[in-house]
C-alpha positions in Angstrom: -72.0 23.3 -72.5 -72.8 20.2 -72.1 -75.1 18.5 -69.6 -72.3 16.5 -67.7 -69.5 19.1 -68.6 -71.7 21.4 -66.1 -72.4 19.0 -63.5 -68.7 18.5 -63.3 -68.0 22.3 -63.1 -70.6 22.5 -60.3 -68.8 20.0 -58.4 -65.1 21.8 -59.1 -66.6 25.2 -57.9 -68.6 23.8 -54.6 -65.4 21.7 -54.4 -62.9 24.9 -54.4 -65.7 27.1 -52.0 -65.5 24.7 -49.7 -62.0 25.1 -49.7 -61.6 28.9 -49.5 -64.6 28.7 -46.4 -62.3 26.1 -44.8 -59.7 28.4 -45.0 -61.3 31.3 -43.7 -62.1 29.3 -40.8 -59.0 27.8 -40.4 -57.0 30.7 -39.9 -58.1 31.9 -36.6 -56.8 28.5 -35.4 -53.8 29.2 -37.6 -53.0 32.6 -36.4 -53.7 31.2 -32.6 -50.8 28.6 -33.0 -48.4 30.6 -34.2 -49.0 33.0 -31.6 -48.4 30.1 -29.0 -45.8 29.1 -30.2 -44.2 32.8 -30.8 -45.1 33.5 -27.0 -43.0 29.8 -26.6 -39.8 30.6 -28.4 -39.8 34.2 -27.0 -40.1 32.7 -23.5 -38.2 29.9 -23.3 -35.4 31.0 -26.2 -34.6 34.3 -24.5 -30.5 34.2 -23.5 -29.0 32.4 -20.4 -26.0 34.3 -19.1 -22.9 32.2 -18.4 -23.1 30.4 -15.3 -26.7 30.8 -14.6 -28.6 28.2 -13.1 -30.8 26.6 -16.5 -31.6 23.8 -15.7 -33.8 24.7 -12.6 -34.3 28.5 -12.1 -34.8 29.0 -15.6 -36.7 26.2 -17.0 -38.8 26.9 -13.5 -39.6 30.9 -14.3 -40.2 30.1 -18.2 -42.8 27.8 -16.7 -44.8 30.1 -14.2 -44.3 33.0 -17.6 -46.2 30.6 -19.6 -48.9 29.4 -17.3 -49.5 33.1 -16.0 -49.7 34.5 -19.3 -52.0 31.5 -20.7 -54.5 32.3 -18.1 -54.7 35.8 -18.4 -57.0 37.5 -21.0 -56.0 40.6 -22.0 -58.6 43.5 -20.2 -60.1 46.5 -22.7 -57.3 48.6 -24.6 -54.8 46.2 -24.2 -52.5 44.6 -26.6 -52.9 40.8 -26.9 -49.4 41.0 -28.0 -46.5 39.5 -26.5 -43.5 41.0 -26.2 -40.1 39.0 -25.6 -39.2 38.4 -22.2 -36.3 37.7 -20.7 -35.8 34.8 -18.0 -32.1 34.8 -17.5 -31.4 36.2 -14.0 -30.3 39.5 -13.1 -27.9 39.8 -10.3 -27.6 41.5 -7.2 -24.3 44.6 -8.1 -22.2 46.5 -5.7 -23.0 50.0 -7.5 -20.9 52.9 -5.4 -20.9 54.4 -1.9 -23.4 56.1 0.0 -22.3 58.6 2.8 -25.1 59.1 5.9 -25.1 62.5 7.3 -27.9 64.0 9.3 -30.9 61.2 8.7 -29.9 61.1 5.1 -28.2 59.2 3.0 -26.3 60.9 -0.1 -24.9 59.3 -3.2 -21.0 60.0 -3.7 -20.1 61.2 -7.0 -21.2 58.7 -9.9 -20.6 58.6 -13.3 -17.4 57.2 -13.5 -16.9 54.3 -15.0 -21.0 53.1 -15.1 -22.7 54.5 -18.5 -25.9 54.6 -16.6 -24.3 56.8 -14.1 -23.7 54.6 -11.1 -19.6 54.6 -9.8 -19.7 51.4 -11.2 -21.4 47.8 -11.8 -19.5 45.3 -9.7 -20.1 41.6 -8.7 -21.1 41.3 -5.2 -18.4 38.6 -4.6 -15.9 41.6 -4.9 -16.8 43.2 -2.0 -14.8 43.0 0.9 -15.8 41.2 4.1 -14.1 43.8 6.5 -15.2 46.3 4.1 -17.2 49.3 5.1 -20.9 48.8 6.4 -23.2 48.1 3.6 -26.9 49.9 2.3 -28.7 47.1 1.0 -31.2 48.5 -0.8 -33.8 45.9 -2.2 -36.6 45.9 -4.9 -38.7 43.6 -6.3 -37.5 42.4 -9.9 -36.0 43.7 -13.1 -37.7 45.2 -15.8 -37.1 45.8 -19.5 -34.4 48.5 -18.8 -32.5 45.9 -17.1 -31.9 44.1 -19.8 -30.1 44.8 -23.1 -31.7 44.1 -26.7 -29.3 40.9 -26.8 -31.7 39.9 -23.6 -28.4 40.2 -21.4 -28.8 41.3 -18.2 -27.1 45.1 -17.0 -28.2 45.1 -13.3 -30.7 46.2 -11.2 -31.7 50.0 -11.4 -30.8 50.4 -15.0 -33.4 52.7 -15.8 -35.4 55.7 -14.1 -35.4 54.1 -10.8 -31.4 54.3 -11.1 -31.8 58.0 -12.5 -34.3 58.5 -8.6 -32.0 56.6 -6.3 -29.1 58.9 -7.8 -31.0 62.2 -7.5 -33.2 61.5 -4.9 -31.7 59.4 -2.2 -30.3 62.6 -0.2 -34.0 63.8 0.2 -35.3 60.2 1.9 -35.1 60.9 5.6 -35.0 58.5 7.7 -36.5 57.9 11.2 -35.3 55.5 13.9 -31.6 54.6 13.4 -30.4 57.4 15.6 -32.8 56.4 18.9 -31.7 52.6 18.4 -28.3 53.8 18.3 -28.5 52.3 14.7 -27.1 55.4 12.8 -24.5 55.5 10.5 -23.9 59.0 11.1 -20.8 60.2 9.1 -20.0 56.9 7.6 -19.6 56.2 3.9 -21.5 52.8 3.2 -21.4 50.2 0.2 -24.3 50.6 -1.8 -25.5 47.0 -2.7 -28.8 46.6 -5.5 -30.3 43.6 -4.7 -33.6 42.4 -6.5 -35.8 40.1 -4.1 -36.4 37.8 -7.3 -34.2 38.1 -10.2 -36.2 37.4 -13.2 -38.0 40.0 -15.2 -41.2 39.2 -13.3 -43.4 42.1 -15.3 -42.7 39.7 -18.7 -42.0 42.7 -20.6 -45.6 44.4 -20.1 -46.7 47.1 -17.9 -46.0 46.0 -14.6 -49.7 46.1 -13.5 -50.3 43.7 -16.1 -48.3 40.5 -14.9 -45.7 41.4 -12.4 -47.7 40.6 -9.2 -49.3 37.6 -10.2 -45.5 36.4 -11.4 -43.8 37.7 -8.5 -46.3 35.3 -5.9 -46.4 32.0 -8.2 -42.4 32.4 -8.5 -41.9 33.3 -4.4 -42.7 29.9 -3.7 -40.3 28.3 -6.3 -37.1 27.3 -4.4 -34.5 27.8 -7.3 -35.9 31.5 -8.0 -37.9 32.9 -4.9 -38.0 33.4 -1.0 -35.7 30.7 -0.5 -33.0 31.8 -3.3 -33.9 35.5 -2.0 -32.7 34.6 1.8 -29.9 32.3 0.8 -28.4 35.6 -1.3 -29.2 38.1 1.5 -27.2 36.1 4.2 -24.4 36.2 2.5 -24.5 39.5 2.1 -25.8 40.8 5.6 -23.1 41.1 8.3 -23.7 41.2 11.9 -21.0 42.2 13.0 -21.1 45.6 10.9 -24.7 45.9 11.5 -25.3 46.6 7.6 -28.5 48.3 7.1 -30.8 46.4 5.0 -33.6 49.2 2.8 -37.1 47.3 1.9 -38.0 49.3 -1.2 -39.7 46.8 -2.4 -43.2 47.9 -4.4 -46.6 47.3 -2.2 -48.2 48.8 1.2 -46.4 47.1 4.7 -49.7 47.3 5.8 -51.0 44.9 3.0 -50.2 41.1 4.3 -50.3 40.0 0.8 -48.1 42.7 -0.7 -44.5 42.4 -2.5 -43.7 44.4 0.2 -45.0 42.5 3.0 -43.5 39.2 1.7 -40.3 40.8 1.3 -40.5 41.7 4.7 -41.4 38.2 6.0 -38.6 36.4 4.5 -36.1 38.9 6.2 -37.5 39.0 9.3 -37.9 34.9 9.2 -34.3 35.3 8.6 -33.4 37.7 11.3 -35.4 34.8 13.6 -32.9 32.1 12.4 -30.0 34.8 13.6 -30.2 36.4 16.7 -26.8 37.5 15.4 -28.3 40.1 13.1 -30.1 43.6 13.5 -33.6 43.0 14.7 -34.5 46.2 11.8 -34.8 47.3 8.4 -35.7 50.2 7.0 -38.9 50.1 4.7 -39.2 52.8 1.8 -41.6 53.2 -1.1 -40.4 52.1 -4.6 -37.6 54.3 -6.1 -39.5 54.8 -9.2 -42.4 56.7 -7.0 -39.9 59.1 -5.6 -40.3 62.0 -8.0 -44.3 61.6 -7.8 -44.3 62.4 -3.9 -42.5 64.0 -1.3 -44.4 61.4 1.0 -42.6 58.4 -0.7 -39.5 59.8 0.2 -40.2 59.3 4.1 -38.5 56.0 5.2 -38.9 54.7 8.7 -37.1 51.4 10.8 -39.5 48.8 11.4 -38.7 45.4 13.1 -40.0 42.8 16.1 -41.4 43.9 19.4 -39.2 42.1 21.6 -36.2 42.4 20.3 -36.8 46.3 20.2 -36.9 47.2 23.2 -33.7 45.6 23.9 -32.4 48.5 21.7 -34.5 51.1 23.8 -37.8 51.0 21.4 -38.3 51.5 18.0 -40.9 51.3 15.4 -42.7 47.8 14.3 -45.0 46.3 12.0 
């Protein structure tokens, strides 16, 4: 070989490592866009259901997803993956009847028409405003059970907090109603779902992972948090039938910066706005904790000082 012939060569093969070091190098940064841009599409391309507010509750959650997710690194032994998540809204349902008997309330018979099991999965706008007094039991925010593979929404309680509030509700005794001459004693009751924000505030992960951190950022937004929260839960709580309203959302009452807690804020804030309404709620742990412990099956009323004792007493936080 010549000489020049092996200069040139030289220069090819430098030429062509280069190239195949460049690569190596470049894919990291490669693999990193895609995986932005995956995390984009299965953000912001998940399914709005007809009617749903896109242009400002969804664009809105789809934000707070992205920006909670960019800033969270992933801890040891967990999966830097993302799985879809779903930001179309989940709404409240009108689910069955509960009857209250002795400090407990009891599910009717379910099964139905539901395939999860509840009576049924209705609309709240069908229920009837000199209807029966209502449960309103609320929780937090849907998970990946609430959803379908299509990203549709199914309701609230889809999963095995449905399964708990079906087999379980009998055994939650509550104190209180009966000395504030609360108690629905006898009474068959509408059993309302409502979730205090209606997006999938977990992201598809393991709820310690993002749900929190989600569920703050978004409380704040109008379109999809406290605000929204109230707006739905006045039209749904009547005075005049003294509906009882269940705080199962997740978090200690004690805790001033629980899910809970804010939950709890927002209803009393409204109860403040309406002298109108019942100065108490019921607070409960989660349905999903049921099963774990008898103790999370002990629900007690809790409400505001002075307008307590106008109902002879009662139990505050």
């Amino acid at each position: 070989m010549s000489r020049a012939r092996g200069k040139l060569c030289s220069k090819v093969g430098s030429r062509q490592r280069w190239r195949a070091l460049s690569k190596t190098h470049q894919a990291p940064v490669r693999r990193l866009e895609k995986k932005k841009q995956m995390t984009k599409c299965k953000t912001e391309g998940s399914l709005a259901i007809e009617g749903d507010d896109v242009g400002e509750g969804q664009s809105a959650f789809a934000k707070i997803a992205a920006e909670v997710m960019a800033s969270r690194t992933p801890a040891d032994g967990e999966s830097d993956g993302t799985p879809a998540c779903c930001v179309a809204r989940c709404p409240d349902q009108w689910v069955g009847a509960v009857r209250f008997e002795a400090g407990r309330f009891h599910c009717g018979p379910m099964g139905a028409a539901s395939p999860d099991g509840f009576a049924w999965r209705r609309a709240t706008d069908e229920l009837s405003p000199e209807g029966p007094r209502r449960l309103l039991m609320i929780l937090e925010s849907p998970h990946i059970d609430e959803f379908g593979g299509d990203h549709q929404p199914i309701g609230p309680a889809a999963g095995a907090t449905g399964r708990n509030i079906r087999a379980l509700l009998y055994d939650v005794n509550v104190r209180g109603l009966q000395e504030l001459g609360l108690s629905p004693n006898g009474e068959e009751l509408d059993l309302v779902l409502i979730n205090a924000i209606q997006r999938q505030t977990s992201l598809g992960h393991p709820p310690r992972r993002f749900r929190d951190s989600v569920f703050r950022r978004a409380w704040g937004c109008p379109s999809i948090g406290r605000a929204d929260f109230q707006g739905r839960i006045a039209a749904l709580w009547r005075a005049d039938a003294k509906d009882i309203v269940m705080n199962c959302c997740t978090g200690a009452e004690a805790s001033k910066t629980s899910l809970k807690r804010l939950v709890y804020d927002a209803l009393r804030d409204l109860s403040d706005r309406n002298a109108a309404l019942p100065p108490v709620v019921i607070a409960c742990a989660h349905p999903c904790s049921w099963q774990r412990n008898k103790r999370n099956r002990e629900a007690r009323v809790i409400g505001h000082p002075a307008r307590l004792a106008s109902l002879g007493g009662g139990l505050h936080v």
